[in-house]
N, C-alpha and C positions, 0 to 999 in steps of 0.2 A: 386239750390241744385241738384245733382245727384242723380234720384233714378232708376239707370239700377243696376242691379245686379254685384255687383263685379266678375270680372276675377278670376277663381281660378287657382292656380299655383302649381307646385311640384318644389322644388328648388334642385337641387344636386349641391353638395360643394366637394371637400376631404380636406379641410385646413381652413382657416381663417374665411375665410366668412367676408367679406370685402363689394364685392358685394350685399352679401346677408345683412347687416344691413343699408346697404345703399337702399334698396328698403323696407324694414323694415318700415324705417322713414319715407319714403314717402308715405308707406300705412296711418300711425300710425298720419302722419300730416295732412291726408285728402288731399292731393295733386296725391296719385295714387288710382285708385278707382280695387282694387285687393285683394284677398287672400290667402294668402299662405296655401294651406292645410297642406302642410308637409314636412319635408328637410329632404333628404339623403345623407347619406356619405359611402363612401366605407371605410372610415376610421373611427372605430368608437371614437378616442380621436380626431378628427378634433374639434379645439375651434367653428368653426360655429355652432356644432349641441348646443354649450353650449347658444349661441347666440339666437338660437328656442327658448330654452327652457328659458332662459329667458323672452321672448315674448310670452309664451303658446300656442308654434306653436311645432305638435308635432316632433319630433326629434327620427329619426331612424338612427343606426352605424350597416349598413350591409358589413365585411368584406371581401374581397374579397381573403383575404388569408385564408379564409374558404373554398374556393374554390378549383377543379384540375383543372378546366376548364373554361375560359373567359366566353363560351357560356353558361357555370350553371349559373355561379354568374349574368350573364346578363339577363338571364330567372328568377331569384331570384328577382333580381332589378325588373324587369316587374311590378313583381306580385307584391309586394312590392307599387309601382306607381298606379296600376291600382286601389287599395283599394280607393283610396282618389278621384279618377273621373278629375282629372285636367283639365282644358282646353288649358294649355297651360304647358308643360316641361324646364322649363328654367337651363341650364349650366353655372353653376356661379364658375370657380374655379374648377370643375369636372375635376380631369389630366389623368382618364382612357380612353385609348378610346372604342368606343362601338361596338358592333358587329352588321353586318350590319342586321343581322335579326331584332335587338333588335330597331336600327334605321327605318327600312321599316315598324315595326310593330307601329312605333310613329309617322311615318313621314304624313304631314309636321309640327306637334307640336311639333319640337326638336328645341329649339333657342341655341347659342353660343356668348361666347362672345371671343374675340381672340386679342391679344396686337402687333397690326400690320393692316400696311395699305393692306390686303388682295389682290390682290394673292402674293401680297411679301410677305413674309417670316410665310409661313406655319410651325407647330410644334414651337420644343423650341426655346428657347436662342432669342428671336426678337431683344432683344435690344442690342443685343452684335452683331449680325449679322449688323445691321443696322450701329450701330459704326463702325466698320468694313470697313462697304462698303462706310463711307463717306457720305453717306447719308444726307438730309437735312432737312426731315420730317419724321415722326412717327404719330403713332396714333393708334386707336380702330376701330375694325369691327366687326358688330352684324348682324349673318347670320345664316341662315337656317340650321338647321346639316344635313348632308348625309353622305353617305357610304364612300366617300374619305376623307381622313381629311383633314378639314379647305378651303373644298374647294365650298362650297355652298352657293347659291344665296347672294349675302351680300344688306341687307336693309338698315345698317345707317353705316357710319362713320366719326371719329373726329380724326383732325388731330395738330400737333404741330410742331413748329421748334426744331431743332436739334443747338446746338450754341454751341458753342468750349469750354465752361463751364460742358455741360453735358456729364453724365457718366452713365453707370446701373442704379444707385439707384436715381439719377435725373429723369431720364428718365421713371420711373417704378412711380414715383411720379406724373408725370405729366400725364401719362397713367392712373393711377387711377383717380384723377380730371375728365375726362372724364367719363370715367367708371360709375364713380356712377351717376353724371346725365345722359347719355344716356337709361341705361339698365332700370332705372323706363322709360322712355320716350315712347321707345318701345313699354312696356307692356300697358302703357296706351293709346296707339294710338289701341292697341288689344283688350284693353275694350271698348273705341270707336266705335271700329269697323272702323274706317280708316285705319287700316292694317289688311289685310286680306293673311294669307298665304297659299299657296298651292304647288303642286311637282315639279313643274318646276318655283316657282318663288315664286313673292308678288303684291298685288292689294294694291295701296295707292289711297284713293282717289278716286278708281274706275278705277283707270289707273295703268295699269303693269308699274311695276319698270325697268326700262330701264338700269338703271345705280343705285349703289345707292346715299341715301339720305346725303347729306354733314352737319353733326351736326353743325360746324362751322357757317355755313350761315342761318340755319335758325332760 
């Protein structure tokens, strides 16, 4: 039996929350030893916060079209996060991006999750891009957030074939399959304490990540 104190978590979504009911479960089946204290949305009709609140996790819709300015709403959000004491900031689905003060002020407790093999295909459109290029593999990468986008330390990822069958919504499919078993994996190697992250990187194990971790193979 585990009895270390559960990880607590602040979740930010603006949409579905997909991600987020998938770590849900795995709190809720006693397979991830975590907390969610509270989920934000920039959007507050995003179905994930309806997802919280289903689960009696509280559920905050901080608009961001209340805002004149990225760097308000981003100092909003702060403050907002900091009530609940997190230990760790998870990006599930979050499509703003954040400003970098907002980032250095969390960093290195900002995780990310991103639908591509990392440094390819930073920002939107992955899987179009990737069709595109002919490509052969795909996958997820779960990395540290920084000031550049999508371009920090990556810890884990999982990757798929590409096969003359798949299209966007095949591929977006197969991408979530991933998805949801990785991003509890994560957080529970951080309840552990076998990942340990910091600003220029991550401790697995006691040892710097070099390269990241290959979901696939382990």
């Amino acid at each position: 039996m585990n009895t270390a104190l559960p990880i607590s978590l602040v979740v930010l979504i603006s949409g579905n929350g997909s991600n987020l009911q998938a770590i849900i479960n795995q709190i809720e089946s006693g397979r991830l030893n975590a907390r969610i204290a509270a989920v934000i949305s920039n959007r507050p009709d995003a179905f994930g916060l309806e997802r919280a609140r289903k689960h009696h996790i509280p559920a905050i819709g901080l608009d961001h079209k209340s805002y004149q300015k990225r760097t308000e709403f981003d100092q909003a959000l702060q403050e907002a996060i900091e009530k609940y004491e997190p230990d760790i900031i998870i990006l599930a689905g979050y499509m703003r991006i954040l400003s970098a003060e907002f980032i250095i002020h969390f960093a290195p407790r900002l995780l990310n999750i991103h639908p591509s093999l990392l440094p390819k295909y930073p920002g939107l459109n992955t899987y179009q891009r990737a069709l595109e290029n002919g490509d052969r593999k795909h996958g997820v990468s779960i990395h540290i957030v920084t000031a550049d986008l999508d371009s920090g330390p990556v810890i884990l990822q999982g990757e798929f074939e590409i096969t003359r069958e798949d299209d966007i919504h095949s591929m977006q499919q197969k991408t979530h399959e991933l998805e949801y078993q990785m991003y509890p994996l994560v957080i529970q190697w951080l309840s552990e304490k076998r990942l340990q992250l910091m600003l220029d990187g991550a401790l697995f194990d006691n040892e710097k990540l070099q390269k990241p971790l290959l979901f696939n193979t382990l």
